[in-house]
PDB file of N, CA, C, O and CB in Angstrom:
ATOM      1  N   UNK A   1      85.959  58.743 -98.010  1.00  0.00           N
ATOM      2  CA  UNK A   1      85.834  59.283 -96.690  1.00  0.00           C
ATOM      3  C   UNK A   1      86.782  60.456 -96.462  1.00  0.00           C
ATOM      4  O   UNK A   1      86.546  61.203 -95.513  1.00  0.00           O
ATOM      5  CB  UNK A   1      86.082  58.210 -95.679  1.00  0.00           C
ATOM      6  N   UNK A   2      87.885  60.695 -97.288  1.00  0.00           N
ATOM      7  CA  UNK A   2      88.962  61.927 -97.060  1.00  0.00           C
ATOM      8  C   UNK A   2      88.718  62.883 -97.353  1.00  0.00           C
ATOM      9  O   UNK A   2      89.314  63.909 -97.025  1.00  0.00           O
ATOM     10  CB  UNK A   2      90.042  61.957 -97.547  1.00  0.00           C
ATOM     11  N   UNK A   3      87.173  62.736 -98.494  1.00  0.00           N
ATOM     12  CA  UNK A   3      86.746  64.444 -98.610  1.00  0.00           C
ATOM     13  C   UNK A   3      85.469  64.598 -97.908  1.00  0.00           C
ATOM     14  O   UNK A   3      85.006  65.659 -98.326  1.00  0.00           O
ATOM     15  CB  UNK A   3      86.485  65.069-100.288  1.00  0.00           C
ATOM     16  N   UNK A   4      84.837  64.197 -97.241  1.00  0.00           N
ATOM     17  CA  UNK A   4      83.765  64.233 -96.835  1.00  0.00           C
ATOM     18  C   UNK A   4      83.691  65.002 -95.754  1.00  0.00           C
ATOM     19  O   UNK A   4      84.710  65.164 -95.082  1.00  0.00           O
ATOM     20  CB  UNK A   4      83.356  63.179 -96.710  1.00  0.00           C
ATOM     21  N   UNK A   5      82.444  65.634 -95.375  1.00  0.00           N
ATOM     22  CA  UNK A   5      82.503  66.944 -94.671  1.00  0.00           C
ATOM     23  C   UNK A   5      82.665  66.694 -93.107  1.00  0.00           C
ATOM     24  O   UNK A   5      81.788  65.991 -92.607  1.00  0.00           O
ATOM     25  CB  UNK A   5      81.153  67.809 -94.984  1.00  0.00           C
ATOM     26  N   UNK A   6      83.690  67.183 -92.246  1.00  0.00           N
ATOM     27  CA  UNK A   6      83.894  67.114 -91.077  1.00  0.00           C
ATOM     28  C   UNK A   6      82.412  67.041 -90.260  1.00  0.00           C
ATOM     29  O   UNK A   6      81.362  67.573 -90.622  1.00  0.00           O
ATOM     30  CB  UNK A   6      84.795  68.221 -90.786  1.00  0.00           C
ATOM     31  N   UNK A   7      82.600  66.375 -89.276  1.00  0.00           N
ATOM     32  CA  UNK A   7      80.860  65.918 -88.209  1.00  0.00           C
ATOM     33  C   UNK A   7      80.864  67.712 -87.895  1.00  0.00           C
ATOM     34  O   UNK A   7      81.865  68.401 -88.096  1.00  0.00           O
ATOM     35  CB  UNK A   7      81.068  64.367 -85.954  1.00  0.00           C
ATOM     36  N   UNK A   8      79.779  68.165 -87.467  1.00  0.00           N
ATOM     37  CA  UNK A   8      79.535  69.636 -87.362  1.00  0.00           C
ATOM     38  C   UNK A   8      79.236  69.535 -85.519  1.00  0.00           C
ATOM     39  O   UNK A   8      79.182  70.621 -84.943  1.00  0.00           O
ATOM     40  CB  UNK A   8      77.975  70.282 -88.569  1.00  0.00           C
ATOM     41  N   UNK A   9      79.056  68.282 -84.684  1.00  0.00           N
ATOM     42  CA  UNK A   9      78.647  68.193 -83.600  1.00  0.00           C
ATOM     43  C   UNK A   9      79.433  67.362 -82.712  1.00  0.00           C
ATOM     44  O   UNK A   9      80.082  66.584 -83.411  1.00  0.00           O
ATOM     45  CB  UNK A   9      77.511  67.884 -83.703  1.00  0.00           C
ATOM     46  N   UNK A  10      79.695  67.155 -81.304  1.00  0.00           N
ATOM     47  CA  UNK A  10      80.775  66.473 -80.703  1.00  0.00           C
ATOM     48  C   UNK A  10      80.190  65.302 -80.813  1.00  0.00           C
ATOM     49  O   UNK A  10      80.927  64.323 -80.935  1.00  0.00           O
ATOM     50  CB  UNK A  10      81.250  66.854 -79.333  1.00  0.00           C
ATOM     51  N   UNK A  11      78.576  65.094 -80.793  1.00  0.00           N
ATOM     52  CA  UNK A  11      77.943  63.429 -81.147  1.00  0.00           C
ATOM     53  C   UNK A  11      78.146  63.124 -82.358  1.00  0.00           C
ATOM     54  O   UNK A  11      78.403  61.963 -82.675  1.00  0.00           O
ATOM     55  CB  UNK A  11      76.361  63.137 -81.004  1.00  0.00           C
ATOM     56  N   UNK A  12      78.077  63.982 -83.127  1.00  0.00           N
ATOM     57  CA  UNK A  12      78.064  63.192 -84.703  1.00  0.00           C
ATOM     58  C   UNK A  12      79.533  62.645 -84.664  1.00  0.00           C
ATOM     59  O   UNK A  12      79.748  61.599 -85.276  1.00  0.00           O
ATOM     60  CB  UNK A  12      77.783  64.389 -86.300  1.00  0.00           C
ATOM     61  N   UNK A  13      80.633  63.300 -83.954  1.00  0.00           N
ATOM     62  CA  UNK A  13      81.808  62.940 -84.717  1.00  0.00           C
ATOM     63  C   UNK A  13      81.871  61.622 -83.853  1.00  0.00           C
ATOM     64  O   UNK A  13      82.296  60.648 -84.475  1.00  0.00           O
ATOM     65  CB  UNK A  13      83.210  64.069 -84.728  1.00  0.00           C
ATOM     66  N   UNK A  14      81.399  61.330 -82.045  1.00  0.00           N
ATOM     67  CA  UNK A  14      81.326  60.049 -81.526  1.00  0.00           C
ATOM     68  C   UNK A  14      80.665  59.120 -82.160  1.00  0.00           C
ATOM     69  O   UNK A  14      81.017  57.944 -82.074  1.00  0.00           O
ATOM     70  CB  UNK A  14      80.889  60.050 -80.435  1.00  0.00           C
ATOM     71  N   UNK A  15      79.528  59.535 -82.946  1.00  0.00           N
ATOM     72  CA  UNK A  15      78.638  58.357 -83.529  1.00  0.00           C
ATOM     73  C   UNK A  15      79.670  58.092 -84.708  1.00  0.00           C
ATOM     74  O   UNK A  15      79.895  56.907 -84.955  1.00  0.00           O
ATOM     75  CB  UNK A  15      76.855  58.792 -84.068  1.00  0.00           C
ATOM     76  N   UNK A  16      80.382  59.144 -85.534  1.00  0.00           N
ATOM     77  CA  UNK A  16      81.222  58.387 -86.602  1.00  0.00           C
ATOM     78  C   UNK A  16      81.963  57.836 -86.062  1.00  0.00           C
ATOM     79  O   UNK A  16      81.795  56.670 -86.416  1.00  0.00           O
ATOM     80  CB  UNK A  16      81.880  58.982 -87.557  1.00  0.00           C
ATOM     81  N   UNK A  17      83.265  57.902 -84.926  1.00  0.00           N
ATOM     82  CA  UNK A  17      84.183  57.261 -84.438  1.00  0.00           C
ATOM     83  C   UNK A  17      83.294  55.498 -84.486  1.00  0.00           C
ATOM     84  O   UNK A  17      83.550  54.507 -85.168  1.00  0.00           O
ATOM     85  CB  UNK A  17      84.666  58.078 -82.858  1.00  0.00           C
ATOM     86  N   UNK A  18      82.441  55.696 -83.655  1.00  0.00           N
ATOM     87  CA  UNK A  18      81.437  53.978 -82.932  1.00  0.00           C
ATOM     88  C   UNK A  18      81.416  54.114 -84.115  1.00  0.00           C
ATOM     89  O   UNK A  18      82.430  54.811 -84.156  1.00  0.00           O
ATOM     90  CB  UNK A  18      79.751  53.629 -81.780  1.00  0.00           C
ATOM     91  N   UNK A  19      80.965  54.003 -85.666  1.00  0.00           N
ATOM     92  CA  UNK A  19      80.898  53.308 -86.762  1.00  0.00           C
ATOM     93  C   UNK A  19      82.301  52.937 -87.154  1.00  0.00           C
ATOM     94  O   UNK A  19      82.360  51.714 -87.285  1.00  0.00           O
ATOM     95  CB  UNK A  19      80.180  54.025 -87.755  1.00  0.00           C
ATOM     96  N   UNK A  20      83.234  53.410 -87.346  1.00  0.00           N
ATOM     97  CA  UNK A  20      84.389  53.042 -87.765  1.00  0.00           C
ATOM     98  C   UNK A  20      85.007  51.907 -86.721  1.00  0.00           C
ATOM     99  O   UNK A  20      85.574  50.976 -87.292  1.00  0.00           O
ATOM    100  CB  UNK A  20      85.213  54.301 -87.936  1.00  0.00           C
ATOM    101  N   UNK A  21      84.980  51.861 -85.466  1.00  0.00           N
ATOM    102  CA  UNK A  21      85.227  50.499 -84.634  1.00  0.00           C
ATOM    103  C   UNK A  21      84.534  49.787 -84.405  1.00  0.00           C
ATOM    104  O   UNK A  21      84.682  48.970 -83.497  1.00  0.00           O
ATOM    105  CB  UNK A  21      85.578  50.478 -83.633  1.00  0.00           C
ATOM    106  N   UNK A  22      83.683  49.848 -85.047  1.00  0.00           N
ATOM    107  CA  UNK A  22      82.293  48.959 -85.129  1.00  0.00           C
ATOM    108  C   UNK A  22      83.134  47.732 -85.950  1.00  0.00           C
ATOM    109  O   UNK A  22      83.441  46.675 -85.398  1.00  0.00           O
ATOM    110  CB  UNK A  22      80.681  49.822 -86.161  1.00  0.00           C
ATOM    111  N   UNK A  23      83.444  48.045 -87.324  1.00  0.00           N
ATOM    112  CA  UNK A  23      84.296  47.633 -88.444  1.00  0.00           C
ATOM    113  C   UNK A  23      84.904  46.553 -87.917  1.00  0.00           C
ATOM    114  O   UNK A  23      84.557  45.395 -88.150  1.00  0.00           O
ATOM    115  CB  UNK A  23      85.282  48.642 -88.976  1.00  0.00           C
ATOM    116  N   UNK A  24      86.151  47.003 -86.938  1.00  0.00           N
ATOM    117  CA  UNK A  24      86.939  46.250 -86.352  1.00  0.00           C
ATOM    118  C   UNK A  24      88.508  46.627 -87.806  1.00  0.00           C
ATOM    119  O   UNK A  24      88.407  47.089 -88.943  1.00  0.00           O
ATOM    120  CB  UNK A  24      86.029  44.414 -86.094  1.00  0.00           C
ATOM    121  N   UNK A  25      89.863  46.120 -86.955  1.00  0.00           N
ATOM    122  CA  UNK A  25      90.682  46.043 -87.312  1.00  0.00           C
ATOM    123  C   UNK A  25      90.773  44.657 -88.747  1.00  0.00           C
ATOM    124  O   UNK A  25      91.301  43.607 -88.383  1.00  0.00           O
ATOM    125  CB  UNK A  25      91.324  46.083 -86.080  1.00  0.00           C
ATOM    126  N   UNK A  26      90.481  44.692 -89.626  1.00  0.00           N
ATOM    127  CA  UNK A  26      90.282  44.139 -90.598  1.00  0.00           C
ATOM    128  C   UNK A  26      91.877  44.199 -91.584  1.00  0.00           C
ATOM    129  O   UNK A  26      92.505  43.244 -92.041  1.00  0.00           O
ATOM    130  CB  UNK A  26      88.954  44.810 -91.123  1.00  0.00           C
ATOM    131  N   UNK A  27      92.214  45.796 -91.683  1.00  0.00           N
ATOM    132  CA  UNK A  27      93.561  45.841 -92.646  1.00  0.00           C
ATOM    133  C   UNK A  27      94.232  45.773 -91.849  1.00  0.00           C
ATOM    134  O   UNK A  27      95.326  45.925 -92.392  1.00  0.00           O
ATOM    135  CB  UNK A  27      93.981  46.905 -93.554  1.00  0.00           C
ATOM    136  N   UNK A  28      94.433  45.603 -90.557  1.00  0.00           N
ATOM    137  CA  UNK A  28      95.869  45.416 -89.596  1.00  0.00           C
ATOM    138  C   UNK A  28      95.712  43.910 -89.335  1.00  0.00           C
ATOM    139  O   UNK A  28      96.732  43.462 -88.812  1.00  0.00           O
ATOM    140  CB  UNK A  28      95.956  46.431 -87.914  1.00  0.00           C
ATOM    141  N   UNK A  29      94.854  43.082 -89.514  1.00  0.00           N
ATOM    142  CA  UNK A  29      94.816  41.619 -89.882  1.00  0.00           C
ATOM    143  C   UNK A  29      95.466  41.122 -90.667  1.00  0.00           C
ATOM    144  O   UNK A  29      96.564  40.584 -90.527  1.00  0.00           O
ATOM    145  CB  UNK A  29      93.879  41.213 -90.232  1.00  0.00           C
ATOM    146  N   UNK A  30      94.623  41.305 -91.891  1.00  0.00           N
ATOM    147  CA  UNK A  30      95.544  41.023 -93.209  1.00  0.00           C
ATOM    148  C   UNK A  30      97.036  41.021 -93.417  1.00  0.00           C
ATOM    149  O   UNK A  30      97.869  40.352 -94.029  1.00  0.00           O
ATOM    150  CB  UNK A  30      95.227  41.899 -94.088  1.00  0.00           C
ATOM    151  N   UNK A  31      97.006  41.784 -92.847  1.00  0.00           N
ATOM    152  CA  UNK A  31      98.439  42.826 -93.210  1.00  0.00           C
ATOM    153  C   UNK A  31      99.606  42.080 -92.429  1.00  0.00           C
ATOM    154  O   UNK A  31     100.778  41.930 -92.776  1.00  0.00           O
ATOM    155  CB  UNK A  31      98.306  44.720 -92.508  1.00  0.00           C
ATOM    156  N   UNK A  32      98.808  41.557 -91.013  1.00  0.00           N
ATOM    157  CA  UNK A  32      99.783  40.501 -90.214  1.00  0.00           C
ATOM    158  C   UNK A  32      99.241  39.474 -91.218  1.00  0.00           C
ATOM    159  O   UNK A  32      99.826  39.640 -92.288  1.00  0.00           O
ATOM    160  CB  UNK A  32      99.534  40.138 -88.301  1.00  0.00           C
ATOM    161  N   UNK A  33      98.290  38.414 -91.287  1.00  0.00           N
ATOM    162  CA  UNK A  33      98.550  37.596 -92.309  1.00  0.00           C
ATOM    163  C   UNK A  33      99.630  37.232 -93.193  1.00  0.00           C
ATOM    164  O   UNK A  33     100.490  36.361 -93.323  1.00  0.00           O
ATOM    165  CB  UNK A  33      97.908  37.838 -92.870  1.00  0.00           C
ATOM    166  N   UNK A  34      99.175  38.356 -93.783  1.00  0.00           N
ATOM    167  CA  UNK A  34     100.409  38.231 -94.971  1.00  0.00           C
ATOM    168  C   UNK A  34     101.858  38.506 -94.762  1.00  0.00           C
ATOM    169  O   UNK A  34     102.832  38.096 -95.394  1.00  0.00           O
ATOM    170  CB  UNK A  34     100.151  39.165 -96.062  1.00  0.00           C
ATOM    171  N   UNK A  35     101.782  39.242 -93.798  1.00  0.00           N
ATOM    172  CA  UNK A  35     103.799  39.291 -93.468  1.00  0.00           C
ATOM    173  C   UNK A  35     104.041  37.761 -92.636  1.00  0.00           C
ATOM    174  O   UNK A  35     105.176  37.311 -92.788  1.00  0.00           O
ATOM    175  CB  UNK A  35     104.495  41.079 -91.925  1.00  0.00           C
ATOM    176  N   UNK A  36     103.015  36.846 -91.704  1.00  0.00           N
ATOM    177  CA  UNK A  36     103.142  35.783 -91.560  1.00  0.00           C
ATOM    178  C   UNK A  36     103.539  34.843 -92.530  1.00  0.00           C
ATOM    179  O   UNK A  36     104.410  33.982 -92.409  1.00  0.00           O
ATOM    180  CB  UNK A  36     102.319  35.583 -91.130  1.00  0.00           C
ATOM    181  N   UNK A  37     102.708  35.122 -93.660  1.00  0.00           N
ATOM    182  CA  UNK A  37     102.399  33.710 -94.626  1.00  0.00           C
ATOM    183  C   UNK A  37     103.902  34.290 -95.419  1.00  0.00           C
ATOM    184  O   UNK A  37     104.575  33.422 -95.975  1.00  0.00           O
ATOM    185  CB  UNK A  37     100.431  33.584 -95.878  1.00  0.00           C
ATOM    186  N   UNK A  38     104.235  35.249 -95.448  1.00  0.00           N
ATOM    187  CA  UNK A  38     105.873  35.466 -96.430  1.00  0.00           C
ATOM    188  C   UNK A  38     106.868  35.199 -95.549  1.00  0.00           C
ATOM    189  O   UNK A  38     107.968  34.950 -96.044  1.00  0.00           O
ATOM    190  CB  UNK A  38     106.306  37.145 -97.083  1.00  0.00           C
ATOM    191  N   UNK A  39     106.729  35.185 -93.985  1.00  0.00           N
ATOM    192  CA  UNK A  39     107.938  34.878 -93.475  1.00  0.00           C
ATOM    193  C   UNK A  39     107.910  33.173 -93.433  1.00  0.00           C
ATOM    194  O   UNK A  39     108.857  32.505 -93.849  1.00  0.00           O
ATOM    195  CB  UNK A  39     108.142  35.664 -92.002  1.00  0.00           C
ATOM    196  N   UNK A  40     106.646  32.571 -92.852  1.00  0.00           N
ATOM    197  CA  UNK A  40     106.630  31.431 -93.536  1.00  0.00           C
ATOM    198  C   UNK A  40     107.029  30.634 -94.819  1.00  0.00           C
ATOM    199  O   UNK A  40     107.516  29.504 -94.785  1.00  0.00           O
ATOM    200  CB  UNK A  40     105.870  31.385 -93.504  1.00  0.00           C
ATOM    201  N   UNK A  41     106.797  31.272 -95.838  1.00  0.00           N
ATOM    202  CA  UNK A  41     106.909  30.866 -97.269  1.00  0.00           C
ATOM    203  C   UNK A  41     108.639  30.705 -97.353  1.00  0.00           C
ATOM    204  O   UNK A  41     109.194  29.821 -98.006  1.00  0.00           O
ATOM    205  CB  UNK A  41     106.151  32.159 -98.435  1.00  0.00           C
ATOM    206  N   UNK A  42     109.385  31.799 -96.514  1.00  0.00           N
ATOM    207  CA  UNK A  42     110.489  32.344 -96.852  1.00  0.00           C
ATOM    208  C   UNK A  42     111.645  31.226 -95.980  1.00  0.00           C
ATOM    209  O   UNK A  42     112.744  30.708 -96.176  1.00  0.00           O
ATOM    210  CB  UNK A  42     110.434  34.046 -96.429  1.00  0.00           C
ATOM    211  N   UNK A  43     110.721  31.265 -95.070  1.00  0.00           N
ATOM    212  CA  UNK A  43     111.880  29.585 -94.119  1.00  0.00           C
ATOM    213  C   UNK A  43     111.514  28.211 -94.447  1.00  0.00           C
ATOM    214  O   UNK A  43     112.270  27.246 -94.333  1.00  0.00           O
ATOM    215  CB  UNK A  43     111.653  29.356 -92.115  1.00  0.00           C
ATOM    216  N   UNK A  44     110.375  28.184 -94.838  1.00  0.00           N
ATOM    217  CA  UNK A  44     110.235  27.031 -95.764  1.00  0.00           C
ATOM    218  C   UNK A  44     110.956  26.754 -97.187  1.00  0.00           C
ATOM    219  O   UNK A  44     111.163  25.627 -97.637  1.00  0.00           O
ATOM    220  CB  UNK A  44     108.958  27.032 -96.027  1.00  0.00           C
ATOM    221  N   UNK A  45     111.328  28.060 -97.865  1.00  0.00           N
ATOM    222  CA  UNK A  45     112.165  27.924 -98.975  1.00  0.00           C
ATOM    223  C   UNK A  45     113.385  27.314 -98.443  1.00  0.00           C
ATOM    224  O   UNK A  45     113.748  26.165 -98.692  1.00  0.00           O
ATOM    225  CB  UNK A  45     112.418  29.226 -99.693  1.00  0.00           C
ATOM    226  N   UNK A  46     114.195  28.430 -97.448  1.00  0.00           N
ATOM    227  CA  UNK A  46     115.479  28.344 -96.905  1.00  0.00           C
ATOM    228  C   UNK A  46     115.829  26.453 -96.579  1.00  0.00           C
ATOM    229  O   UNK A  46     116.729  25.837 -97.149  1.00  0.00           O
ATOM    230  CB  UNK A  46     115.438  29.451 -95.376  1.00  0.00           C
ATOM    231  N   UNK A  47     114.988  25.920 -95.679  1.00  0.00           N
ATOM    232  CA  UNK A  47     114.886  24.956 -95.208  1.00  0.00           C
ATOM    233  C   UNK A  47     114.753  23.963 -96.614  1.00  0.00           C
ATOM    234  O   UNK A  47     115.740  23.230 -96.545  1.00  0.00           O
ATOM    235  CB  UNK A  47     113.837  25.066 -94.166  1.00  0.00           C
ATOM    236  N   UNK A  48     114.118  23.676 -97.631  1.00  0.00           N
ATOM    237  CA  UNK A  48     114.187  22.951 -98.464  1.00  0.00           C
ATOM    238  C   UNK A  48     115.530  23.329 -99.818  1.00  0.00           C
ATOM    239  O   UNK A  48     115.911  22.588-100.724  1.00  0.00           O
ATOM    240  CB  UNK A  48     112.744  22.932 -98.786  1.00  0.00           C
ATOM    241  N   UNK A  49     115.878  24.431 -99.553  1.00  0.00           N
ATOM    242  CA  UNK A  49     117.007  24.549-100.643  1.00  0.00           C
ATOM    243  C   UNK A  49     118.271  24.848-100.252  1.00  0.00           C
ATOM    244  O   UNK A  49     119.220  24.923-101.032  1.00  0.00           O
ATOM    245  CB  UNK A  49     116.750  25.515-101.582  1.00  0.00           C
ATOM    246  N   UNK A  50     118.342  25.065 -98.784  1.00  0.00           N
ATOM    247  CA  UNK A  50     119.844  25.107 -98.140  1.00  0.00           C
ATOM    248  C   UNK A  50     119.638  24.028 -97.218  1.00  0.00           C
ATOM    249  O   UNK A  50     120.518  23.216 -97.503  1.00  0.00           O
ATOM    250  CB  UNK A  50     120.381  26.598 -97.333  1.00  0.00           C
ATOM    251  N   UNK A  51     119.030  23.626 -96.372  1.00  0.00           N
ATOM    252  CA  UNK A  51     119.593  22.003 -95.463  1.00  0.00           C
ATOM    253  C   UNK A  51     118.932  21.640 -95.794  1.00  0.00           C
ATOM    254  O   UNK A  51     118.266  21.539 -94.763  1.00  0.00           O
ATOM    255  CB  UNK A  51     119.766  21.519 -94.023  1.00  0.00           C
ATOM    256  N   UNK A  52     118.061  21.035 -96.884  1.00  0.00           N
ATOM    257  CA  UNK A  52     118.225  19.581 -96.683  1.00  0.00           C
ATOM    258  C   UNK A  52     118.975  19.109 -97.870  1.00  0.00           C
ATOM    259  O   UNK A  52     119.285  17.918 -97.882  1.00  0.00           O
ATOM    260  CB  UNK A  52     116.850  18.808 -96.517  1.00  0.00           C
ATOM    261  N   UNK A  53     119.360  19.956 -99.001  1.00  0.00           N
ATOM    262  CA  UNK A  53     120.517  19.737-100.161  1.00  0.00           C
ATOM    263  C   UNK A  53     121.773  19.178 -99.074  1.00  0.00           C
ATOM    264  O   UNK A  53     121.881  17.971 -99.294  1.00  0.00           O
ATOM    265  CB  UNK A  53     121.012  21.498-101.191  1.00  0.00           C
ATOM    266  N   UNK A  54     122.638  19.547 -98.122  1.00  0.00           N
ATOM    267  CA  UNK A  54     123.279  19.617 -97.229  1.00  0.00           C
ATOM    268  C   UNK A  54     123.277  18.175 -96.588  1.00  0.00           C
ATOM    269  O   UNK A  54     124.405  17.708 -96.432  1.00  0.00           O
ATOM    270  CB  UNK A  54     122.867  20.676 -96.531  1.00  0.00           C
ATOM    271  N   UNK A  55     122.596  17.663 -96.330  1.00  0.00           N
ATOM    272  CA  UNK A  55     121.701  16.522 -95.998  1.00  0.00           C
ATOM    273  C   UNK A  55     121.969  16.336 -94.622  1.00  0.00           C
ATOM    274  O   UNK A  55     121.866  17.310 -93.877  1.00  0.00           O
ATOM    275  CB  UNK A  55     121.927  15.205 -96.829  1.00  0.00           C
ATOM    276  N   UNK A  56     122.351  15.057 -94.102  1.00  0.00           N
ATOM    277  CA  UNK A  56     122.117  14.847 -91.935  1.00  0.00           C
ATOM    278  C   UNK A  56     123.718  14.781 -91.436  1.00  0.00           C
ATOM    279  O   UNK A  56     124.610  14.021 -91.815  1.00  0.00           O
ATOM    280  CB  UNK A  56     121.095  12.673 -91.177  1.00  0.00           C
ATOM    281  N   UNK A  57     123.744  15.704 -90.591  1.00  0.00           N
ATOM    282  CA  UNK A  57     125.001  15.696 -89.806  1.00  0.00           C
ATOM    283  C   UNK A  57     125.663  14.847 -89.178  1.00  0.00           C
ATOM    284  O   UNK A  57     125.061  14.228 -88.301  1.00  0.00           O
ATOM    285  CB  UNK A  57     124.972  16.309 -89.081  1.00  0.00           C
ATOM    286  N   UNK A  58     126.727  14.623 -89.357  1.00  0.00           N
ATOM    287  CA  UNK A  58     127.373  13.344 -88.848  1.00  0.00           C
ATOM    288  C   UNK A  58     128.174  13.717 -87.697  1.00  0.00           C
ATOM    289  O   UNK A  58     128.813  12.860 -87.086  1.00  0.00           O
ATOM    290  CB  UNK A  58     128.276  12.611 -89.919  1.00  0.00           C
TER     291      UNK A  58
END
């Protein structure tokens, strides 16, 4: 799509815009996904290899 020839008309370039949000936000999903599932992954490590080695507070 980065070389492809600019819309030549103010509709063509609205009808491309309405196709591209048509799509929907798909890589800004993911993208939270996955910084979720690593901050997850990452306090779940913390939590099993620093307190509970440590064990229950007295």
């Amino acid at each position: 799509m980065f070389n492809s020839d600019p819309p030549t008309s103010p509709a063509t370039a609205d009808q491309a815009v309405e196709e591209v949000v048509a799509q929907g936000p798909s890589g800004a999903i993911a993208l939270a996904g996955i910084a979720t599932a690593c901050v997850v992954a990452i306090w779940l490590a913390f939590y099993l290899f620093v307190f509970l080695p440590r064990g229950a507070l007295q």
